[in-house]
PAVOLO-990183 format. One record per residue (C-alpha): residue in one letter; residue number from 1; y negated, z, x negated. Coordinates in steps of 0.001 Angstrom, whole numbers, plus 500000, padded with zeros to 6 digits. Layout:
  resn  resi      py      pz      px
     A   NUM       Y       Z       X
...
This chain:
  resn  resi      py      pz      px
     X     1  506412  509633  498527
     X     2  503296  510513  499869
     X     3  502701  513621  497255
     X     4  503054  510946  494484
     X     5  500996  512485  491594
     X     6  500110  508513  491223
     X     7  499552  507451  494528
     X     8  496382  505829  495480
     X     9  495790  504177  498746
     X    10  492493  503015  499237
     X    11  490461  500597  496935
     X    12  492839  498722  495977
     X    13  491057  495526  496275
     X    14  488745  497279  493108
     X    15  491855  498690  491055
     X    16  493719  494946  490660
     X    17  490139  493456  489793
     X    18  490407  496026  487078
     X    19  493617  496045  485985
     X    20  495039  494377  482902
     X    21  499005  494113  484362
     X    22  499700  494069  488106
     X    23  503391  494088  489621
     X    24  504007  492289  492676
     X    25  507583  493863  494297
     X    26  508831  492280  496585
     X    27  505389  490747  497813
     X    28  504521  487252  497757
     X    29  500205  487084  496944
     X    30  499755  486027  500969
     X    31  496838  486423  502934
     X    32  497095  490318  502137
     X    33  495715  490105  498421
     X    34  493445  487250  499429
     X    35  496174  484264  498317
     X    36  495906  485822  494505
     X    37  492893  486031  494426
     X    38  492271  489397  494214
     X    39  494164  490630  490881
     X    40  491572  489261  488042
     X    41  492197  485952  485882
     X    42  493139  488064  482459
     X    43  495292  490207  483644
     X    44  499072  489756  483112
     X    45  500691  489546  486787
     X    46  504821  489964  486893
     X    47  506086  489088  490305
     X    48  509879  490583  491403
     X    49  511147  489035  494205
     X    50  514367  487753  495788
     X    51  512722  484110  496487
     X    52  511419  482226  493689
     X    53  509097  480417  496310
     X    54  507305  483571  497080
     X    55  507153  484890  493675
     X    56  504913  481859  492652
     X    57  503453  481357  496145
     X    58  499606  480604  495261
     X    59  499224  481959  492000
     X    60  501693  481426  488793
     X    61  502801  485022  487800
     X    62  503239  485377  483684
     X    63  507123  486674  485000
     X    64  508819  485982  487419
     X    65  511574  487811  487601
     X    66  513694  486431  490448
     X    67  516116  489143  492156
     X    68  516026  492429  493532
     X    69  512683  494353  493356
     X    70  513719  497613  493707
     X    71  516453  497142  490804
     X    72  513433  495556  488895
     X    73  510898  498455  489453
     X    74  513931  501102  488114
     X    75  514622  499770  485490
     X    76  511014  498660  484434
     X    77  510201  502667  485391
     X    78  513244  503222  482677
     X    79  511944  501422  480138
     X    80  508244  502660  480455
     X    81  509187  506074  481383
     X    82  506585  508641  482492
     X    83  503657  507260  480107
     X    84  500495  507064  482138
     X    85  497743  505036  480250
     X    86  494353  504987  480396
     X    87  493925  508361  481930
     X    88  489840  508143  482581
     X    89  490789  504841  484735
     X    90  493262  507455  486728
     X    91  490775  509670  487153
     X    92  488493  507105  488626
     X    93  490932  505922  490679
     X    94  491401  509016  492134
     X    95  487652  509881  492833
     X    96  487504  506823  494721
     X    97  490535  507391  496897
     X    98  489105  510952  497676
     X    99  486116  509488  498411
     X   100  487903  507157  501217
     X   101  489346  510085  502387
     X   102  486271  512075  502735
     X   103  485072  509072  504715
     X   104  488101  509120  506959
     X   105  488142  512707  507793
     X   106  484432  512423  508889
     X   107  485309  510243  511448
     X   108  488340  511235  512589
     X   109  486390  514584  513091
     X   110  483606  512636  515381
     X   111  484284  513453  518513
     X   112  486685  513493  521190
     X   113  487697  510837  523893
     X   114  488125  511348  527955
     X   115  491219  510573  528949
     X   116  489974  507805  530646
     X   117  488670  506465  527326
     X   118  490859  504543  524922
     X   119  492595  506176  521543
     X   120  490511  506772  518681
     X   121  493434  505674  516184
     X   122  491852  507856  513508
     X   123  492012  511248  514921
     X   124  495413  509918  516691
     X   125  497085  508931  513449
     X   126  495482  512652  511133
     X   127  497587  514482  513532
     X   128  500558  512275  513513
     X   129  500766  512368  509873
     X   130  499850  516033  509770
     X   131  502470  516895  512121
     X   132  505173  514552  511346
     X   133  508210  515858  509693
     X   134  509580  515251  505882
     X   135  512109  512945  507557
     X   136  509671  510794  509515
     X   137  510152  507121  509503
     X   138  506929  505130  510810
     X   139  507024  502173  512815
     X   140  504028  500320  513434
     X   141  502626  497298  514988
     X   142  499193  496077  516745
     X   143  497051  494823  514637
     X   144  494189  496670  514124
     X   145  495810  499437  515083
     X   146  498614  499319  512607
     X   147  496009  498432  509805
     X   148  494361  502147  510309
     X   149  497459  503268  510605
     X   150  497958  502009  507252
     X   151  495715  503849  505425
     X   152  495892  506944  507163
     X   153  499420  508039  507748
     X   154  501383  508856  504302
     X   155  504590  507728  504169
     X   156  507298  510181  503035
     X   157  509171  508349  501046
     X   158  510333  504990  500436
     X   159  511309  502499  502998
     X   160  509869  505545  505546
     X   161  506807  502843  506859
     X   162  508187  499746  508370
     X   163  505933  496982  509691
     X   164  506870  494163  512423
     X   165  504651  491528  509874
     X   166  502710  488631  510643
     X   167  505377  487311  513227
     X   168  505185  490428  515407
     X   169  509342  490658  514583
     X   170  510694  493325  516427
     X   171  513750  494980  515682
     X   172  512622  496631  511553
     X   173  514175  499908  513031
């Protein structure tokens, strides 16, 4: 959920490069983490997915383990439990997203459009999210409008932000 004492949302291109074990649920390593290329060499990558095809699709994960990601991720979570390493990492982590956020309320504060002028999705989607309710399931498609919408609105919980993809498939509500 999006109060997730764990949660980070922006820099994630920095945190795989740094990490030493990445999981990949239910997400093949597409265009989106640059085809692999964007979780580091030496770290150990473990890819859960339904299709064996996409769980090797451009880069060989150390596991594959072939089935449903969500069962995968609980009982992985069981396993591990509530031990969070490498707390000064965290920490970073953290400063960095706040920083992004910092960033984001700056310009979502910049200004206001005429109503003749088109949406400033940043302003647009920091009252949507600040507004929307506990329940709220997102739907979003456009492009570059869905990709600020991305890392702006918080999703509530689980399966509460659902995305068209890259074939514009209507229909995900």
């Amino acid at each position: 959920g999006r109060d997730h004492p764990l949660q980070m949302r922006h820099e994630r291109r920095k945190a795989l490069r740094e990490s030493d074990c990445v999981v990949l649920a239910g997400v093949p390593c597409d265009f989106r983490l640059d085809y692999g290329r964007h979780v580091r060499r030496s770290a150990t990558l473990i890819a859960a997915n339904r299709s064996g095809r996409d769980a090797r699709l451009n880069r060989r994960p150390a596991i594959a383990a072939i089935g449903d990601a969500g069962l995968f991720m609980e009982h992985l979570a069981g396993r591990v439990g509530d031990r969070a390493g490498r707390p000064e990492w965290l920490k970073a982590l953290r400063e960095r997203d706040q920083a992004r956020e910092s960033a984001i309320d700056a310009q979502a504060s910049g200004g206001t459009t005429a109503p003749s002028e088109p949406v400033n999705p940043v302003p647009f989607f920091r009252a949507l999210d600040s507004t929307a309710g506990e329940a709220a399931i997102f739907v979003a498609d456009g492009g570059d409008f869905v990709a600020t919408a991305s890392y702006i609105l918080r999703p509530r919980e689980p399966l509460s932000w659902l995305d068209p993809g890259v074939f514009g498939t209507l229909g995900v509500g």
